[in-house]
C-alpha positions in Angstrom: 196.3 -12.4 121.5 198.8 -12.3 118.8 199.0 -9.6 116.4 198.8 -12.0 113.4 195.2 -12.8 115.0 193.4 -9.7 114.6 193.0 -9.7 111.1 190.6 -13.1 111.7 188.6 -11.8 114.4 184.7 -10.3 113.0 183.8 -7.0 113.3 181.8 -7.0 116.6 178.9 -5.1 115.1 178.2 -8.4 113.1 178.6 -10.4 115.5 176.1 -8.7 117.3 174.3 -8.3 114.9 174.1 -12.1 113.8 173.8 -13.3 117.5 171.0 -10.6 118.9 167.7 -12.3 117.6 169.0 -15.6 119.5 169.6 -14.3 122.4 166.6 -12.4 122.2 164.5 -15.5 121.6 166.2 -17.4 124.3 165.2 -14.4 127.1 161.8 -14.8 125.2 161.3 -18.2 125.7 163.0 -18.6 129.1 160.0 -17.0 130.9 157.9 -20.0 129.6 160.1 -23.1 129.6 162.7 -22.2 132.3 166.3 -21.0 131.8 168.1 -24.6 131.3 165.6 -25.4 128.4 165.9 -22.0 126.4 169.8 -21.8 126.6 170.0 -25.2 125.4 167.3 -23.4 122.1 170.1 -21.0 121.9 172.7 -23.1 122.4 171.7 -25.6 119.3 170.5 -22.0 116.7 173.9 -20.7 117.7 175.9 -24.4 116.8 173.8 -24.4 113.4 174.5 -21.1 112.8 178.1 -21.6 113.2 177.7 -24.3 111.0 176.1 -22.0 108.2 172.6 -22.1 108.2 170.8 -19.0 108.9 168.6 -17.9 111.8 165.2 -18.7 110.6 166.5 -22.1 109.4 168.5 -22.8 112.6 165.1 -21.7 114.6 162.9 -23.9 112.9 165.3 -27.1 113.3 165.5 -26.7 116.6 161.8 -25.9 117.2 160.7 -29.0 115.3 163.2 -31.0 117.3 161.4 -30.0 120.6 158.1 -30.6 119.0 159.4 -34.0 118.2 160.6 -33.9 121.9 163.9 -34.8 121.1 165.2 -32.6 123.9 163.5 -34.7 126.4 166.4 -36.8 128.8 168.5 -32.8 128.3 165.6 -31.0 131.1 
C-alpha cells in the first residue's frame, strides 16, 4: 500500500466497532436459517451501512425485506 494511502484508511477500532453487532447477528441468526441465508443478512446491513444508514436502520430494512420474502430465488 502506498504511503499516501494511510492517511484514508479507519482506525481499526471503529471499524470493529461499527461492524461487530453485524457479524454478531449474522452468527446469531445462522444457527436458525443456515449460513448462506444469514451472510447474505449481513452482507445487505453491511452494503447499507456503507451506504450511510445506521445499524438499527440497515437491520430493519433488511429484516422487513425477508418478511416480505424478497430473498426468496437468493436460498
Amino acid at each position: 500500500m502506498k504511503d499516501s494511502n494511510k492517511e484514508m484508511i479507519p482506525n481499526y477500532k471503529y471499524v470493529l466497532m461499527e461492524v461487530y453487532p453485524v457479524s454478531m447477528d449474522g452468527l446469531n441468526e445462522s444457527k436458525e436459517t443456515g449460513i448462506k441465508h444469514a451472510m447474505l443478512e449481513v452482507a445487505m446491513t453491511a452494503y447499507l451501512m456503507g451506504m450511510g444508514y445506521d445499524y438499527e436502520y440497515a437491520h430493519d430494512a433488511v429484516e422487513a425485506w425477508e418478511y416480505d420474502d424478497r430473498f426468496g430465488m437468493y436460498y
